[in-house]
C-alpha positions as CSV (number, residue, x, y, z in Angstrom):
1,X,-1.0,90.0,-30.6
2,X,-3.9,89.5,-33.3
3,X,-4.1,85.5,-33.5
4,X,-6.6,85.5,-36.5
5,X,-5.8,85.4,-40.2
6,X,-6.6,88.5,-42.2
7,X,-9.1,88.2,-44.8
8,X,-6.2,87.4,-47.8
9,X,-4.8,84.2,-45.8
10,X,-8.5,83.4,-45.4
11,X,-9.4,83.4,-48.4
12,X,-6.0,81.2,-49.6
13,X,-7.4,78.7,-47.3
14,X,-10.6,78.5,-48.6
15,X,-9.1,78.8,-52.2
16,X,-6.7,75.4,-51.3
17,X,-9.4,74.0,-49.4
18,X,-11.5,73.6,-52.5
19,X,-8.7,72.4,-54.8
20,X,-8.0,69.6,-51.9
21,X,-12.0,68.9,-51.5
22,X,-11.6,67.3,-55.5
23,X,-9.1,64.8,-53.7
24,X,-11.1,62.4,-51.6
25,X,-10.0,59.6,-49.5
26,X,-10.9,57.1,-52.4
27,X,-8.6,59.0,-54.2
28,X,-5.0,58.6,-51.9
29,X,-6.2,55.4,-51.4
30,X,-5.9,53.8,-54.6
31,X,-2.9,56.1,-55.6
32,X,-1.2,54.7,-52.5
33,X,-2.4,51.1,-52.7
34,X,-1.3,51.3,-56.4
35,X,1.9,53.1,-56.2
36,X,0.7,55.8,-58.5
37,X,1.8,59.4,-58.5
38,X,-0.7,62.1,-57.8
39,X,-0.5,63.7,-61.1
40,X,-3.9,64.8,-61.5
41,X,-3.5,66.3,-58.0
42,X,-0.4,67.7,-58.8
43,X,-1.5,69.5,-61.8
44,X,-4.7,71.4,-60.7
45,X,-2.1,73.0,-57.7
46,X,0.2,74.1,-60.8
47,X,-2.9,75.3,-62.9
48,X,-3.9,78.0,-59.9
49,X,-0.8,79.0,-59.8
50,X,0.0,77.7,-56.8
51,X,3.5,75.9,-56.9
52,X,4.7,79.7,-57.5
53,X,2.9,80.8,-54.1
54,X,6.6,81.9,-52.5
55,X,8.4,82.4,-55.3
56,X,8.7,86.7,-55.5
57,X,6.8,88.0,-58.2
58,X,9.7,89.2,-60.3
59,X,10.5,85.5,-60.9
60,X,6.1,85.1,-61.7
61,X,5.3,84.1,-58.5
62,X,2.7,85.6,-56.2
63,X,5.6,86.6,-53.6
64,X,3.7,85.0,-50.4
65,X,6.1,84.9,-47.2
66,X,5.8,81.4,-45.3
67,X,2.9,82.1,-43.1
68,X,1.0,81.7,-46.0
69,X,2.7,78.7,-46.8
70,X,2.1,77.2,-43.5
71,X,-1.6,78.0,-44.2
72,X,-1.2,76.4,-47.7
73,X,0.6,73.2,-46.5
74,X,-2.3,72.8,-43.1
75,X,-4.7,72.3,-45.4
76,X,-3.2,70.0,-47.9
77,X,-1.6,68.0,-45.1
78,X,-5.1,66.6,-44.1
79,X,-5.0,64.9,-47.3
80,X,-2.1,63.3,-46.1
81,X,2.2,62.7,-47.0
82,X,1.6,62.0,-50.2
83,X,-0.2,65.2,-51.1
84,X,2.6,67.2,-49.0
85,X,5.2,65.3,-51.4
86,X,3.6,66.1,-54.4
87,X,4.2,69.8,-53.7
88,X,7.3,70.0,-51.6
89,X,9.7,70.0,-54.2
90,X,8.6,72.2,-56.6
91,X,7.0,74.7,-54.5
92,X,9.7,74.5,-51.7
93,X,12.4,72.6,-52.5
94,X,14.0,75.1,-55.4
95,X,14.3,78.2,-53.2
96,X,18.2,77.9,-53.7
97,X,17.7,78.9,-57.7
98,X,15.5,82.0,-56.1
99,X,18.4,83.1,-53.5
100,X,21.3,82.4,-55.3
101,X,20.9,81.8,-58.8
102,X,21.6,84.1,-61.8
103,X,19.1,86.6,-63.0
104,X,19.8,84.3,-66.6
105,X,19.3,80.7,-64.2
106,X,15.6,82.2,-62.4
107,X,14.4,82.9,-66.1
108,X,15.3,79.6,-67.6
109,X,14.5,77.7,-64.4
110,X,11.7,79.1,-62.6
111,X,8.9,79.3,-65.0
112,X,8.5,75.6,-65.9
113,X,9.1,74.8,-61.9
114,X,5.8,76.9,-61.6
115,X,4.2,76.0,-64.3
116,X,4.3,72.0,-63.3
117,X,6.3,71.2,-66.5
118,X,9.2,70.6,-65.0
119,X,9.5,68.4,-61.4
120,X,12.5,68.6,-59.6
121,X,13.6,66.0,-57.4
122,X,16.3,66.6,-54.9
123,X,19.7,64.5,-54.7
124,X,21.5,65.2,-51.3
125,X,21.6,62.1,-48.8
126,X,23.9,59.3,-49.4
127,X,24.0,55.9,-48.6
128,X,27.1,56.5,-46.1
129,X,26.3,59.9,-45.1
130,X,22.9,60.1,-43.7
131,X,22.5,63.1,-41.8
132,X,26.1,64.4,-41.6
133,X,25.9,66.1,-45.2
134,X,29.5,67.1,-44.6
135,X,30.9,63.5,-45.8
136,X,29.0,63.3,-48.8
137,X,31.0,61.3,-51.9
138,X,29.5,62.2,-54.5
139,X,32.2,64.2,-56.8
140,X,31.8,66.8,-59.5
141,X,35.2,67.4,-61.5
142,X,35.2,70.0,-63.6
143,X,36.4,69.5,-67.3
144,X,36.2,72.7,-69.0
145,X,32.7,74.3,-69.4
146,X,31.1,71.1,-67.8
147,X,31.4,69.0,-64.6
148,X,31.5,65.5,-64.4
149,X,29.3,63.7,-61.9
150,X,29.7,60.3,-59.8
151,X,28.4,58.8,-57.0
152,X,25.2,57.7,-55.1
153,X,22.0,59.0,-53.6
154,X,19.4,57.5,-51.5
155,X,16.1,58.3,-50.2
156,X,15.7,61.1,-53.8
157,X,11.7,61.5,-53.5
158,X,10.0,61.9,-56.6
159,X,13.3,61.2,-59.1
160,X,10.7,58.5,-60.8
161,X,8.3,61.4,-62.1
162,X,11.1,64.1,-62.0
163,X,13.0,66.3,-65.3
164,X,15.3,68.1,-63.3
165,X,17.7,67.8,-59.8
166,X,19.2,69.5,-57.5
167,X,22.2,67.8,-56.9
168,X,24.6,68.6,-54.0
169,X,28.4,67.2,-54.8
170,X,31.8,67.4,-53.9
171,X,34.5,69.6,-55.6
172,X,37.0,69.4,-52.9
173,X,37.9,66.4,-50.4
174,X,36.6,67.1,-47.1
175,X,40.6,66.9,-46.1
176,X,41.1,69.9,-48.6
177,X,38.5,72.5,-47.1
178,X,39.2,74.6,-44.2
179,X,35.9,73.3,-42.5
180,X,34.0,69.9,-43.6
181,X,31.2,72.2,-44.6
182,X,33.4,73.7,-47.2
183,X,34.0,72.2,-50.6
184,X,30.6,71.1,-51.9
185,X,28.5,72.6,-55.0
186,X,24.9,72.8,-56.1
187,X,23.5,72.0,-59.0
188,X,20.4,72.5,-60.7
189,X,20.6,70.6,-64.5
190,X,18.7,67.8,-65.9
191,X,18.0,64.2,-65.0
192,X,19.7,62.5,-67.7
193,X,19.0,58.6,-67.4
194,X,21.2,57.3,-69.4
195,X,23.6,58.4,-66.9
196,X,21.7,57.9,-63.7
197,X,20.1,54.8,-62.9
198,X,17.1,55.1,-60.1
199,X,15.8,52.2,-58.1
200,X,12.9,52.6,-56.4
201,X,12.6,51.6,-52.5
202,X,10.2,49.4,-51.6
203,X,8.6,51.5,-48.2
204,X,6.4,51.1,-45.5
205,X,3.9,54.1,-46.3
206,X,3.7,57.4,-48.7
207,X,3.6,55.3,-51.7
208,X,2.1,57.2,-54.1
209,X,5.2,59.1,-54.1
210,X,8.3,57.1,-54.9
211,X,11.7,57.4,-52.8
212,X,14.8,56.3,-54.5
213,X,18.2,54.9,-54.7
214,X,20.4,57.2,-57.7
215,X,23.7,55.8,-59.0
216,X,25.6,58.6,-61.3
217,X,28.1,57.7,-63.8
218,X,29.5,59.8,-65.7
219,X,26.4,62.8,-65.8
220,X,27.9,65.7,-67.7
221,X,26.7,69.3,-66.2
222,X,27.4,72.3,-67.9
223,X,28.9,75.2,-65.9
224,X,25.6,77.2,-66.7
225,X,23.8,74.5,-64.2
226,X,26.3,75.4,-61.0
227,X,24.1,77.6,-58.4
228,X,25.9,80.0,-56.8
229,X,30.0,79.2,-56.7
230,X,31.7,76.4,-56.2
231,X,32.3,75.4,-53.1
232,X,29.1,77.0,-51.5
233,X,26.3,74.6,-52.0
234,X,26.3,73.4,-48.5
235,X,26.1,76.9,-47.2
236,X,23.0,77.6,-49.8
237,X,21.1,74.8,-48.4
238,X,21.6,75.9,-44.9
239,X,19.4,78.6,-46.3
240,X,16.5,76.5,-46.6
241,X,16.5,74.4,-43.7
242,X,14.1,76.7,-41.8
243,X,11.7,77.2,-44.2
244,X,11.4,73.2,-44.7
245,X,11.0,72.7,-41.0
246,X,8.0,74.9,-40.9
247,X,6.8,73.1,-44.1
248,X,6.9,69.7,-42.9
249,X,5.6,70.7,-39.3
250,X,2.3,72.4,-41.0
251,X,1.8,69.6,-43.0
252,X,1.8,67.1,-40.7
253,X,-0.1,69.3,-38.0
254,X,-2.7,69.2,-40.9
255,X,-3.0,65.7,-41.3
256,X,-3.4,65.3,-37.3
257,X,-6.5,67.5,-37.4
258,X,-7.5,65.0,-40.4
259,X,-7.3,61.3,-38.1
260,X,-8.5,63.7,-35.0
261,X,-11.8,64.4,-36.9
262,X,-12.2,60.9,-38.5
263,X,-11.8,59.4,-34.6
264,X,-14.0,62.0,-33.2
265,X,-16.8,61.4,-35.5
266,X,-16.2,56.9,-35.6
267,X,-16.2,58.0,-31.5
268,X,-19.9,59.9,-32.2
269,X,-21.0,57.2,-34.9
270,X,-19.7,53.6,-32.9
271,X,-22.5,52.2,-30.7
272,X,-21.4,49.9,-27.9
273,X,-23.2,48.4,-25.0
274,X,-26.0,50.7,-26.2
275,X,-24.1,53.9,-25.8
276,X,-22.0,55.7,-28.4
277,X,-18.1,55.1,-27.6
278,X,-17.4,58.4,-27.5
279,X,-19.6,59.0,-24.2
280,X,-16.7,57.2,-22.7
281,X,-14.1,58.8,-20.8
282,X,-11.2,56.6,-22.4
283,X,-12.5,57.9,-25.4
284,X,-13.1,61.4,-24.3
285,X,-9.5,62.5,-22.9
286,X,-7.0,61.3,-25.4
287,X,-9.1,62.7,-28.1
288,X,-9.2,65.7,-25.8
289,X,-5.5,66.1,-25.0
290,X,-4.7,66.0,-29.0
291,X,-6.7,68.7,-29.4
292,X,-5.2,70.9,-27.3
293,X,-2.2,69.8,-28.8
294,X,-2.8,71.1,-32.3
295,X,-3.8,74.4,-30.4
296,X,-0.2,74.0,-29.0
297,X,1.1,73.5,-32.2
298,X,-0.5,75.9,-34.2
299,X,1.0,78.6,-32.2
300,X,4.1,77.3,-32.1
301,X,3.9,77.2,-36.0
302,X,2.8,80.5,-36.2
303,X,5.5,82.4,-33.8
304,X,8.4,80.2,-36.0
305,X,6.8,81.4,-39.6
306,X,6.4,85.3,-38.2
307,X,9.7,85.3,-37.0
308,X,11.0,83.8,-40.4
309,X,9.0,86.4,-42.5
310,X,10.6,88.9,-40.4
311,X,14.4,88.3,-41.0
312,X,14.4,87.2,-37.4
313,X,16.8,84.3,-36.2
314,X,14.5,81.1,-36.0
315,X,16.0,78.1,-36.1
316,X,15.0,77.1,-32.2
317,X,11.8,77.8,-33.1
318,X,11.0,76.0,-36.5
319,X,13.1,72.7,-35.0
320,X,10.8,72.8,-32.4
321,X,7.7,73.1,-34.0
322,X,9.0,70.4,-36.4
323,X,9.6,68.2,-33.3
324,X,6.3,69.1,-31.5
325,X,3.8,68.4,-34.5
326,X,5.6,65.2,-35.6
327,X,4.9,63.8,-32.0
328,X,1.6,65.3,-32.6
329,X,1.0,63.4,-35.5
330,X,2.1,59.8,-34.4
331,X,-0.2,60.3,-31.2
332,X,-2.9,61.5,-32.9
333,X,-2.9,58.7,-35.6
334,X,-2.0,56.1,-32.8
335,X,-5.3,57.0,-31.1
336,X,-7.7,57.2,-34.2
337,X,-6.5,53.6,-34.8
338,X,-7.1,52.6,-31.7
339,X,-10.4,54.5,-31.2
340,X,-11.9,53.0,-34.4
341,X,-10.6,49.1,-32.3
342,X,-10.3,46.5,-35.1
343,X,-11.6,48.9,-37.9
344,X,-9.2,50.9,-37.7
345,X,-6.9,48.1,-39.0
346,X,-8.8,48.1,-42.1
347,X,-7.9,50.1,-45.2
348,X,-11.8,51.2,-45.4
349,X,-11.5,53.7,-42.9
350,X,-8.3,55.3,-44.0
351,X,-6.6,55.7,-40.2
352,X,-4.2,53.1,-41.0
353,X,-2.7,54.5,-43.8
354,X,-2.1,58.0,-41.6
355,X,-0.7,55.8,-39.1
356,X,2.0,54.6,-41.2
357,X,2.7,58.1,-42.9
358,X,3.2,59.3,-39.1
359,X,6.3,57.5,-38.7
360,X,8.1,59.3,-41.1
361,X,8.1,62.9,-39.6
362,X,9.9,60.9,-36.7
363,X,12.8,60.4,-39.0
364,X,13.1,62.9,-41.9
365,X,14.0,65.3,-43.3
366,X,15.9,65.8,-39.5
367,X,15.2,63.0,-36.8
368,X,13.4,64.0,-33.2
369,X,17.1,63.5,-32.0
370,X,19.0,65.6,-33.7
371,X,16.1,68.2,-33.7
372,X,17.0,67.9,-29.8
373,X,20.6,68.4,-29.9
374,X,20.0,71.4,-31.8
375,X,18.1,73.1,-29.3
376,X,20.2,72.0,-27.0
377,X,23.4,74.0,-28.5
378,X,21.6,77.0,-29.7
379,X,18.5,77.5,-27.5
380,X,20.3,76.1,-23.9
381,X,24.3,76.8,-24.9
382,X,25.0,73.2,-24.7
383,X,28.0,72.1,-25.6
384,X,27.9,70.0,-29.0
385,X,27.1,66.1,-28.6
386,X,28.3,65.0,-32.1
C-alpha cells in the first residue's frame, strides 16, 4: 500500500497551508479572548473556493472525496477549534441538502453555502435529549404548505453568526413510530429571529465561536424547506455521522502536531541548570511517545477515510480514529503545558488555550464512551449496553 499523497493532495495542502499561514497565533488569540468570530478567516476559505471542496461539481463544488478533506481539516486543525468550527458547518455539516435534497433545493441552497453568504448553523441536541436523538421534543406540525416549529436546542454552534439551520424535529410522537428512530424530519430554512430567541453559553474554551441555547416559538417553514420526507431526517443524518467522525478526528490530530511542535521547540529553546530542558529524558519520552502517536493516528485516519471514499462499511473505523486522536489531543496539549512549567499557564505562549480546546473532543459531537460502546456492538458483537 502507497502511504504518500499524490501530487493533487499535496498541493491542497500546501494551498490550505498558506491560507492558514495569514492566521497567526496573535490572531486566535484575540478572537478568542474577545469572543469574536473568525470572519475574516472564514471568508478567505470561501473566496478559494474551499467551503465547496466536497460538495460534487454538479452542485459547483470541486467534488473532492474525504481524504482530501482529512488533508484539508489537518492542516487547519493546527490553528486550533475555533478555525475547525469556522468551517464545519458549511463545508460539512450540509451534506444532507447534497444526498437528499431536490435538484430545485441543491440550486437554491448550495451556492450561497459555498459562496460564504449564507452560514448554516445546526439545531439537533436538546436540553433533555443529549445524545439519544431519538427523544428529541421539538415538534413540527404541519399546517398546509408550511410547518410550524416549537421547542428547544442546546449546544447550536455558530447560530449567533448563522442565516440558515438545519433543524431536526418531530412529526410523530416517539409512541407513534414503529421504531424511536422513526418520526423525525429535517429541515433546511431560515433563521428567523423573531421566532427564535438564541442565548449564548458562557464556555470554558473555543470562544471565538459561539455555542448556543435556541428557543422556537411558533417558526413557520414552508414545505419547500423539508429535506427528504417526512419522517426520515433521523435516518438522513445517520448518513453523515461517518464523515463528521473523520472530520473532527483530523482536526484535532492537526492541532496535536501544533502543541507537539510548540513543546518541542520551548523544550530546544528553555535553558535550565545550564542545559536545554529538552536534553532531559522526562522531557525526551513523553514528547516522544506523542509522536508516535500521531503516526498511529494518521494511519488510522487514513484507512477510515479510504474505506469511506470507497462505499466501504466504516463506522468501526472512523469511531475509532475519532476516539484515538481525541485522546491524542488531551495528552499532547497536557504535556506542552506542562513542558513549558509555569509558562505554559500563560496566555503568551498559546498552549493553554489548546489545552482547554482538548477537552471538548472528549465530549462532542459523540463522547469517548459511547464511541466505546459502539465498537463494542459492531466491531466485537457485544450485546447493546444502553
Amino acid at each position: 500500500m502507497d502511504f504518500a499523497l499524490t501530487e493533487d493532495q499535496r498541493a491542497i495542502r500546501e494551498n490550505i497551508a498558506r491560507i492558514c499561514a495569514r492566521f497567526g497565533d496573535d490572531y486566535w488569540m484575540k478572537h478568542d479572548r474577545d469572543h469574536l468570530f473568525p470572519h475574516e478567516f472564514g471568508q478567505a476559505f470561501a473566496e478559494a473556493g474551499w467551503f465547496g471542496a466536497i460538495f460534487p461539481e454538479s452542485c459547483g463544488g470541486a467534488g473532492l472525496g474525504m481524504t482530501e478533506a482529512s488533508i484539508i481539516m489537518q492542516e487547519v486543525g493546527r490553528l486550533g477549534f475555533n478555525a475547525c468550527s469556522t468551517l464545519h458547518m458549511n463545508m460539512f455539516g450540509c451534506q444532507p441538502i447534497v444526498k437528499f435534497g431536490t435538484q430545485a433545493q441543491q440550486e437554491r441552497f448550495l451556492p450561497p453555502i459555498i459562496a460564504g453568504t449564507d452560514r448554516a448553523c445546526f439545531g439537533v441536541t436538546e436540553p433533555d435529549a443529549g445524545l439519544d436523538t431519538t427523544h428529541i421534543r421539538t415538534v413540527a406540525v404541519r399546517k398546509g404548505d408550511r410547518y410550524v416549529v416549537n421547542g428547544r436546542k442546546v449546544w447550536t454552534s455558530t447560530a449567533q453568526v448563522a442565516n440558515k439551520i438545519l433543524l431536526l424535529t418531530r412529526t410523530q410522537p416517539i409512541e407513534a413510530g414503529p421504531k424511536p428512530a422513526a418520526g423525525m424530519t429535517l429541515f433546511y430554512t431560515d433563521l428567523d429571529r423573531t421566532r427564535v430567541e438564541v442565548r449564548q453559553i458562557d464556555k470554558m474554551g473555543r470562544n471565538a465561536v459561539d455555542s448556543n441555547a435556541l428557543f422556537i416559538d411558533n417558526l413557520e417553514i414552508p414545505v419547500e424547506d423539508r429535506i427528504g420526507e417526512e419522517g426520515r431526517g433521523f435516518y438522513y443524518l445517520l448518513h453523515g455521522l461517518n464523515s463528521e467522525r473523520i472530520i473532527v478526528a483530523s482536526g484535532i490530530l492537526g492541532a496535536s502536531r501544533y502543541v507537539l511542535d510548540k513543546a518541542v521547540q520551548y523544550a530546544k529553546d528553555r535553558v535550565v541548570f545550564g542545559r536545554p530542558i529538552g536534553q532531559n529524558q522526562a522531557i525526551q519520552h513523553p514528547l516522544a511517545e506523542i509522536w508516535i502517536g500521531q503516526e498511529a493516528g494518521g494511519l488510522l485516519l487514513r484507512n477510515a477515510a479510504a474505506l469511506y471514499d470507497a462505499g466501504e462499511e466504516c463506522g468501526a473505523q472512523v469511531n475509532a480514529a475519532k476516539h484515538f486522536c481525541a485522546e491524542l489531543f488531551f495528552k499532547a496539549a497536557t504535556r506542552a503545558v506542562r513542558t513549558h512549567g509555569g509558562m505554559g499557564y500563560a496566555r503568551e505562549f498559546h498552549v493553554e488555550r489548546y489545552f482547554r480546546e482538548s477537552i471538548l473532543p472528549l465530549i462532542a459531537p459523540v463522547s469517548q464512551e459511547m464511541v466505546l460502546c459502539y465498537i463494542a456492538e459492531r466491531a466485537l458483537g457485544l450485546p447493546k449496553s444502553y
